[in-house]
C-alpha positions as CSV (number, residue, x, y, z in Angstrom):
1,X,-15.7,-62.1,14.0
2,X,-12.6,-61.1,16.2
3,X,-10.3,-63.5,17.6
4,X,-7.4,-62.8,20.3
5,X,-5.0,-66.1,21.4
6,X,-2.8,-65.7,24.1
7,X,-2.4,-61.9,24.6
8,X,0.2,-60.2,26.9
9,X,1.2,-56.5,27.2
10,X,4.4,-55.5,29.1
11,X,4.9,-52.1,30.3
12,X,8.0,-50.4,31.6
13,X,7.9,-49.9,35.3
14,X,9.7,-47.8,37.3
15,X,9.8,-50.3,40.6
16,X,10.7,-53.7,39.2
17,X,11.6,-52.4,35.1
18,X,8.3,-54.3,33.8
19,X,4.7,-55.1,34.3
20,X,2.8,-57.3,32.3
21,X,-0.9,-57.8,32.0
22,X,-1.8,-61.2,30.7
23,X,-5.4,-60.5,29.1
24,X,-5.3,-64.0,27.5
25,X,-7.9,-65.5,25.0
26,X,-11.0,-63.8,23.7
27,X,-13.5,-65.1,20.8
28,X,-16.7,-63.0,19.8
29,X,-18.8,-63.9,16.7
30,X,-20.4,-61.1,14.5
31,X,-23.1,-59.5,15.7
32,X,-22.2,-60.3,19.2
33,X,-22.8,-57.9,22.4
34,X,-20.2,-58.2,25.4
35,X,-19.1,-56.6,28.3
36,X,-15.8,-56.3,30.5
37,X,-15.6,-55.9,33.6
38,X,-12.5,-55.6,36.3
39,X,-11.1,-53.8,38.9
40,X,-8.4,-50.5,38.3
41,X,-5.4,-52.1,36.5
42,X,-6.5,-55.4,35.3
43,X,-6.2,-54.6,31.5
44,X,-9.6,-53.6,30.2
45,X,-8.9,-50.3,29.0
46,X,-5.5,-52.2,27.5
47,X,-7.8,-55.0,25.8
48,X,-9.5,-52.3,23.6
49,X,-6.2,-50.5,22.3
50,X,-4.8,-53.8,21.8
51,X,-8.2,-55.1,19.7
52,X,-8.2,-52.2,17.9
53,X,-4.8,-52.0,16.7
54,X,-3.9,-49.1,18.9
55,X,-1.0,-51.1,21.6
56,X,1.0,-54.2,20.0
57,X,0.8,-57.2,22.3
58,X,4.2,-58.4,23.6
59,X,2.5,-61.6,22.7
60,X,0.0,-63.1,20.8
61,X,-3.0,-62.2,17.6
62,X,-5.6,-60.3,17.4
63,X,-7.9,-61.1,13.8
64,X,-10.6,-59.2,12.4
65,X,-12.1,-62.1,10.2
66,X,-9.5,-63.4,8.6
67,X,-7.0,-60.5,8.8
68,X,-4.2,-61.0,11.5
69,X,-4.5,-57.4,12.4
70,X,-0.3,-57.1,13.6
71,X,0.9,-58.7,10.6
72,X,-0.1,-55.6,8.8
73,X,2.2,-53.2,8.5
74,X,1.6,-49.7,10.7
75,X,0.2,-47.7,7.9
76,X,-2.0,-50.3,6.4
77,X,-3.5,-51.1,10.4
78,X,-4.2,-47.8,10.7
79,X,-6.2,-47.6,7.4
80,X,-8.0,-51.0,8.5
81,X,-9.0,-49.4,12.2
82,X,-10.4,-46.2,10.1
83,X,-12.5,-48.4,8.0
84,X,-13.1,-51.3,10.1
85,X,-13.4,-50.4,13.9
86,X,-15.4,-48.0,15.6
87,X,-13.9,-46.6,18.9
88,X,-16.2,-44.9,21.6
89,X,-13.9,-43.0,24.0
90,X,-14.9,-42.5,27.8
91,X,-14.6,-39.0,26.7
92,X,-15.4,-37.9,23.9
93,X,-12.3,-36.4,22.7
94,X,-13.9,-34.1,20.2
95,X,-11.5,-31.7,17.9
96,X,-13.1,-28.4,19.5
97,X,-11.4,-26.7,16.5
98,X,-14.4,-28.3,14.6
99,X,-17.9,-28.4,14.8
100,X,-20.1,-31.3,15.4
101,X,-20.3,-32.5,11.3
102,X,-16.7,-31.7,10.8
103,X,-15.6,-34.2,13.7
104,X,-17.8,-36.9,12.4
105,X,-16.9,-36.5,9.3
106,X,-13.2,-36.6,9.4
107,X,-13.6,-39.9,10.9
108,X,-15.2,-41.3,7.8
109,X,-12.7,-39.4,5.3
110,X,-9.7,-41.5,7.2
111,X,-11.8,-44.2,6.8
112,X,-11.6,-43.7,2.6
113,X,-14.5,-41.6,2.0
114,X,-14.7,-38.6,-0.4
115,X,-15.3,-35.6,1.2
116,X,-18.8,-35.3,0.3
117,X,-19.7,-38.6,0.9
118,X,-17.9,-38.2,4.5
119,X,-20.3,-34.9,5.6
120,X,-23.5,-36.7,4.4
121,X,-22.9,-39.9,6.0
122,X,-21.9,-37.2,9.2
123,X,-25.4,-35.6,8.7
124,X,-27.5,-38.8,8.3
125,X,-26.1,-39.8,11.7
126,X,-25.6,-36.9,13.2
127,X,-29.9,-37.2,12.9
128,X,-30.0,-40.5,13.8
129,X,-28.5,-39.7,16.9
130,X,-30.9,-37.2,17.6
131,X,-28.2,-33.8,17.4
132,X,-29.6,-32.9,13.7
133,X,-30.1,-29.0,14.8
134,X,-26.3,-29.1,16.4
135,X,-24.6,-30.5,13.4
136,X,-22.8,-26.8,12.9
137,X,-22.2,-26.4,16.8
138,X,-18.8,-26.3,18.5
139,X,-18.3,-29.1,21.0
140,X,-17.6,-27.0,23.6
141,X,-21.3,-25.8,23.5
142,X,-22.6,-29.6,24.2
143,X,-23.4,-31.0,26.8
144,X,-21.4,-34.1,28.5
145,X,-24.5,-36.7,27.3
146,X,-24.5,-34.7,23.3
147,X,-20.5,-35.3,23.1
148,X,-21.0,-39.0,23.6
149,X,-23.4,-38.9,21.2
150,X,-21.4,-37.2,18.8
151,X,-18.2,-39.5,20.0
152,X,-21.3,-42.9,18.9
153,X,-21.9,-41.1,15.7
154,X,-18.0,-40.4,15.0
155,X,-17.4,-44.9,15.5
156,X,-20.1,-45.7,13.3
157,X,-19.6,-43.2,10.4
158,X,-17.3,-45.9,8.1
159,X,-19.5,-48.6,9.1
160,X,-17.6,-50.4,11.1
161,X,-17.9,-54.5,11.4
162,X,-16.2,-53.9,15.3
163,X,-17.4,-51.6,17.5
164,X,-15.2,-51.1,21.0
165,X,-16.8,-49.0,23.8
166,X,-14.7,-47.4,26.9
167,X,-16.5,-46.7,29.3
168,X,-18.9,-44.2,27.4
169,X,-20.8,-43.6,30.3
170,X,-18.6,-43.2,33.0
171,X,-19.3,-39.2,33.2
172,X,-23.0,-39.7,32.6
173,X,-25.8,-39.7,35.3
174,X,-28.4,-42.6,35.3
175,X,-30.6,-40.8,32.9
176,X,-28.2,-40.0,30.2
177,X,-26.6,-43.5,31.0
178,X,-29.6,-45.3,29.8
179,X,-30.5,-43.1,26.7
180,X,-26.6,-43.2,25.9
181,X,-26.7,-47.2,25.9
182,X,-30.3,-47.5,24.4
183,X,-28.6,-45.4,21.3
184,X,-25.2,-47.8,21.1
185,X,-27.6,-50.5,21.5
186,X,-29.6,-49.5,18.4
187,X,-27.4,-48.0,15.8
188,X,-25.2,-51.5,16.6
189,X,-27.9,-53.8,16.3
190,X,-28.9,-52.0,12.3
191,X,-25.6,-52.1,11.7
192,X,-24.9,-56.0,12.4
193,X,-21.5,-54.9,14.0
194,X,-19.7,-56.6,16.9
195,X,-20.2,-54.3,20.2
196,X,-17.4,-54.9,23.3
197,X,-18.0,-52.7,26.0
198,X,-15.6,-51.9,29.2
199,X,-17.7,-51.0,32.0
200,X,-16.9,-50.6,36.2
201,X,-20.7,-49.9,36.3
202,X,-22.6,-52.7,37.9
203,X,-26.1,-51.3,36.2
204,X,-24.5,-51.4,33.1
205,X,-23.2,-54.7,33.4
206,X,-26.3,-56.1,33.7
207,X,-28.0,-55.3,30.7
208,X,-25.7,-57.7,29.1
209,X,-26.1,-61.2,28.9
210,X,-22.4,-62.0,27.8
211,X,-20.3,-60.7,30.8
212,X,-16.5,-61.3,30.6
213,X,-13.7,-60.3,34.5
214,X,-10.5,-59.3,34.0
215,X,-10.7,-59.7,38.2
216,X,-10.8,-63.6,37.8
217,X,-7.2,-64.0,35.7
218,X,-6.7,-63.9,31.9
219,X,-9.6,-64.6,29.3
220,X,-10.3,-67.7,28.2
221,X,-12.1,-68.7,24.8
222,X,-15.4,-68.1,23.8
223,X,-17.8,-66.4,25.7
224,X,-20.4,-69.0,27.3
Protein backbone atom coordinates (compact mmCIF):
# COMPACT_ATOMS: atom_id res chain seq x y z
CA UNK A 1 0.00 0.00 0.00
CA UNK A 2 1.15 3.69 -0.26
CA UNK A 3 -0.20 6.41 1.81
CA UNK A 4 0.33 10.36 1.40
CA UNK A 5 -1.52 12.84 4.23
CA UNK A 6 -1.50 16.32 3.65
CA UNK A 7 1.19 17.00 0.99
CA UNK A 8 2.49 20.39 -0.07
CA UNK A 9 5.50 21.31 -2.22
CA UNK A 10 6.77 25.03 -2.33
CA UNK A 11 8.89 26.22 -5.05
CA UNK A 12 10.95 29.38 -5.33
CA UNK A 13 9.45 31.81 -7.71
CA UNK A 14 10.78 34.50 -9.27
CA UNK A 15 7.42 36.83 -9.26
CA UNK A 16 6.00 36.51 -5.75
CA UNK A 17 9.47 34.36 -3.95
CA UNK A 18 7.12 31.02 -3.63
CA UNK A 19 4.58 28.79 -5.19
CA UNK A 20 3.11 26.00 -3.60
CA UNK A 21 1.16 23.12 -4.95
CA UNK A 22 -1.03 21.58 -2.39
CA UNK A 23 -1.45 17.84 -3.88
CA UNK A 24 -3.16 16.78 -0.56
CA UNK A 25 -4.20 13.28 0.47
CA UNK A 26 -3.82 10.05 -1.51
CA UNK A 27 -4.49 6.30 -0.43
CA UNK A 28 -3.96 3.27 -2.89
CA UNK A 29 -4.03 -0.42 -1.70
CA UNK A 30 -1.70 -3.07 -3.23
CA UNK A 31 -2.35 -4.17 -6.40
CA UNK A 32 -4.26 -1.08 -7.22
CA UNK A 33 -4.41 0.66 -10.82
CA UNK A 34 -4.91 4.56 -10.94
CA UNK A 35 -4.62 7.38 -12.94
CA UNK A 36 -3.96 11.27 -12.69
CA UNK A 37 -5.13 13.62 -14.49
CA UNK A 38 -4.86 17.70 -14.57
CA UNK A 39 -4.13 20.55 -16.46
CA UNK A 40 -0.14 22.00 -17.06
CA UNK A 41 1.01 23.00 -13.50
CA UNK A 42 -1.37 21.33 -11.18
CA UNK A 43 1.22 18.94 -9.55
CA UNK A 44 1.05 15.60 -11.28
CA UNK A 45 4.43 15.28 -12.53
CA UNK A 46 5.41 16.72 -8.70
CA UNK A 47 3.05 13.89 -7.07
CA UNK A 48 5.33 11.19 -8.62
CA UNK A 49 8.85 12.63 -7.55
CA UNK A 50 7.37 13.29 -4.21
CA UNK A 51 5.82 9.33 -3.98
CA UNK A 52 8.84 8.17 -4.99
CA UNK A 53 11.17 9.82 -2.77
CA UNK A 54 12.63 11.97 -5.55
CA UNK A 55 11.24 15.90 -4.08
CA UNK A 56 10.69 16.32 -0.15
CA UNK A 57 7.28 17.72 0.62
CA UNK A 58 7.37 21.04 2.49
CA UNK A 59 4.66 19.19 4.28
CA UNK A 60 3.28 16.03 5.04
CA UNK A 61 4.15 11.75 4.60
CA UNK A 62 4.42 9.67 2.18
CA UNK A 63 4.55 5.51 3.40
CA UNK A 64 5.35 2.66 1.48
CA UNK A 65 3.68 0.03 3.86
CA UNK A 66 4.65 0.78 6.92
CA UNK A 67 7.85 2.69 6.09
CA UNK A 68 7.50 6.64 6.36
CA UNK A 69 9.55 7.03 3.36
CA UNK A 70 11.14 10.95 4.59
CA UNK A 71 12.05 9.66 7.84
CA UNK A 72 14.70 7.78 6.24
CA UNK A 73 17.68 9.22 5.91
CA UNK A 74 18.81 10.29 2.03
CA UNK A 75 21.03 7.41 1.41
CA UNK A 76 18.86 4.68 2.86
CA UNK A 77 15.60 6.37 0.50
CA UNK A 78 17.57 6.10 -2.21
CA UNK A 79 18.36 2.37 -1.56
CA UNK A 80 14.51 1.87 -0.79
CA UNK A 81 13.34 3.62 -4.26
CA UNK A 82 16.12 1.19 -6.07
CA UNK A 83 14.57 -1.79 -4.57
CA UNK A 84 11.05 -0.78 -4.02
CA UNK A 85 9.72 1.61 -6.71
CA UNK A 86 9.68 1.32 -10.27
CA UNK A 87 9.75 4.70 -12.19
CA UNK A 88 8.56 4.92 -16.05
CA UNK A 89 9.80 8.26 -17.41
CA UNK A 90 7.79 10.14 -20.26
CA UNK A 91 11.12 9.58 -21.90
CA UNK A 92 12.90 7.10 -21.60
CA UNK A 93 16.04 8.49 -20.40
CA UNK A 94 18.25 5.64 -21.46
CA UNK A 95 22.24 5.78 -20.68
CA UNK A 96 23.06 5.73 -24.61
CA UNK A 97 26.66 4.89 -23.36
CA UNK A 98 25.02 1.46 -22.79
CA UNK A 99 23.14 -0.97 -24.57
CA UNK A 100 19.76 -2.19 -24.01
CA UNK A 101 20.77 -5.14 -21.11
CA UNK A 102 23.36 -2.80 -19.60
CA UNK A 103 20.58 -0.10 -18.86
CA UNK A 104 18.21 -2.55 -17.42
CA UNK A 105 20.46 -4.04 -15.62
CA UNK A 106 22.14 -1.30 -13.70
CA UNK A 107 18.78 -0.58 -12.41
CA UNK A 108 18.49 -3.88 -10.68
CA UNK A 109 22.31 -3.83 -9.36
CA UNK A 110 21.32 -0.29 -7.45
CA UNK A 111 18.45 -2.09 -6.46
CA UNK A 112 21.00 -4.82 -4.47
CA UNK A 113 21.55 -7.33 -7.05
CA UNK A 114 24.80 -9.15 -7.93
CA UNK A 115 25.88 -8.49 -11.12
CA UNK A 116 24.94 -11.61 -12.57
CA UNK A 117 21.83 -11.80 -11.14
CA UNK A 118 21.16 -8.11 -12.41
CA UNK A 119 21.90 -9.04 -16.40
CA UNK A 120 19.72 -12.19 -16.20
CA UNK A 121 16.80 -10.65 -14.56
CA UNK A 122 17.71 -7.76 -17.58
CA UNK A 123 17.47 -10.62 -20.17
CA UNK A 124 14.29 -12.43 -18.82
CA UNK A 125 12.58 -9.08 -19.20
CA UNK A 126 14.12 -7.66 -21.80
CA UNK A 127 12.14 -10.98 -23.54
CA UNK A 128 9.19 -10.48 -21.86
CA UNK A 129 8.97 -7.22 -23.25
CA UNK A 130 9.28 -8.49 -26.60
CA UNK A 131 13.14 -6.69 -27.42
CA UNK A 132 14.99 -10.17 -26.80
CA UNK A 133 17.02 -9.79 -30.25
CA UNK A 134 17.96 -5.95 -29.10
CA UNK A 135 19.22 -6.83 -25.76
CA UNK A 136 22.97 -5.81 -27.10
CA UNK A 137 21.61 -2.75 -29.12
CA UNK A 138 22.42 0.92 -28.37
CA UNK A 139 19.45 3.02 -27.49
CA UNK A 140 20.05 5.33 -29.99
CA UNK A 141 19.18 2.61 -32.66
CA UNK A 142 15.41 2.09 -31.07
CA UNK A 143 12.72 3.26 -31.85
CA UNK A 144 10.59 5.94 -29.67
CA UNK A 145 7.87 2.81 -28.79
CA UNK A 146 11.28 0.12 -28.02
CA UNK A 147 12.83 2.82 -25.54
CA UNK A 148 9.57 2.83 -23.52
CA UNK A 149 9.77 -0.57 -23.45
CA UNK A 150 13.18 -0.77 -22.42
CA UNK A 151 12.36 2.37 -19.86
CA UNK A 152 8.96 -0.61 -18.52
CA UNK A 153 11.60 -3.28 -18.35
CA UNK A 154 14.30 -0.96 -16.51
CA UNK A 155 10.99 -0.14 -13.38
CA UNK A 156 10.31 -3.62 -13.02
CA UNK A 157 13.80 -5.25 -12.90
CA UNK A 158 14.08 -5.17 -8.72
CA UNK A 159 10.51 -6.11 -8.58
CA UNK A 160 9.13 -3.38 -7.41
CA UNK A 161 5.88 -3.37 -4.93
CA UNK A 162 5.17 0.56 -6.46
CA UNK A 163 5.18 1.20 -9.79
CA UNK A 164 4.79 5.20 -10.90
CA UNK A 165 4.25 5.94 -14.67
CA UNK A 166 4.78 9.66 -16.34
CA UNK A 167 3.32 10.02 -18.94
CA UNK A 168 4.91 6.92 -20.91
CA UNK A 169 3.03 7.60 -23.75
CA UNK A 170 3.01 11.02 -24.40
CA UNK A 171 5.50 10.65 -27.59
CA UNK A 172 3.72 7.62 -28.78
CA UNK A 173 1.06 7.36 -31.66
CA UNK A 174 -2.29 5.54 -30.91
CA UNK A 175 -0.86 2.24 -31.99
CA UNK A 176 2.22 2.11 -29.93
CA UNK A 177 0.02 3.83 -27.17
CA UNK A 178 -2.10 0.85 -26.80
CA UNK A 179 0.58 -1.92 -27.10
CA UNK A 180 2.79 0.32 -24.60
CA UNK A 181 -0.21 0.28 -21.95
CA UNK A 182 -1.33 -3.37 -22.79
CA UNK A 183 2.58 -4.26 -21.73
CA UNK A 184 2.45 -1.93 -18.29
CA UNK A 185 -0.85 -3.46 -17.86
CA UNK A 186 0.48 -7.06 -17.88
CA UNK A 187 3.91 -7.16 -16.43
CA UNK A 188 2.03 -5.05 -13.38
CA UNK A 189 -0.76 -7.22 -13.02
CA UNK A 190 2.05 -10.73 -12.65
CA UNK A 191 3.87 -8.73 -10.58
CA UNK A 192 0.99 -7.76 -7.92
CA UNK A 193 2.57 -4.18 -7.79
CA UNK A 194 0.71 -0.88 -7.23
CA UNK A 195 0.48 1.04 -10.83
CA UNK A 196 -0.15 5.22 -10.63
CA UNK A 197 -0.14 6.66 -13.85
CA UNK A 198 -0.06 10.51 -14.90
CA UNK A 199 -1.77 10.98 -18.03
CA UNK A 200 -3.17 14.43 -20.14
CA UNK A 201 -4.52 11.80 -22.61
CA UNK A 202 -8.19 11.52 -22.48
CA UNK A 203 -7.98 7.77 -24.32
CA UNK A 204 -5.79 6.85 -21.81
CA UNK A 205 -7.72 7.95 -19.09
CA UNK A 206 -10.37 5.87 -19.83
CA UNK A 207 -9.04 2.61 -19.62
CA UNK A 208 -8.96 3.14 -16.02
CA UNK A 209 -11.65 2.70 -13.67
CA UNK A 210 -9.90 4.63 -10.74
CA UNK A 211 -9.46 8.23 -12.16
CA UNK A 212 -8.02 10.88 -9.69
CA UNK A 213 -7.87 15.55 -11.05
CA UNK A 214 -5.43 17.58 -9.77
CA UNK A 215 -7.84 20.26 -11.87
CA UNK A 216 -10.57 19.94 -9.02
CA UNK A 217 -8.12 21.05 -5.81
CA UNK A 218 -5.95 18.89 -3.65
CA UNK A 219 -6.49 14.98 -3.28
CA UNK A 220 -8.61 13.66 -0.91
CA UNK A 221 -8.45 10.03 0.67
CA UNK A 222 -9.05 6.93 -0.89
CA UNK A 223 -9.90 6.53 -4.28
CA UNK A 224 -13.84 5.79 -4.59
Amino acid sequence: MIRAEALRVSFASRSNGADTLDLGDLTLAAGARACVVGGSGSGKTTLLHVLAGLVRPSAGRVWHGDTDLFALPEAVRDRFRARHVGYVFQSAQLLQALDVTENVALAATLGGATRREARDRAEALLQRVGLGHRRTARPGTLSVGEQQRVGIARALVSGPAVVLADEPTASLDERRTDEVLDLLDEVVEEAGATLLLVTHEPRVRDRFQTVLSLDEGPLRGAPS
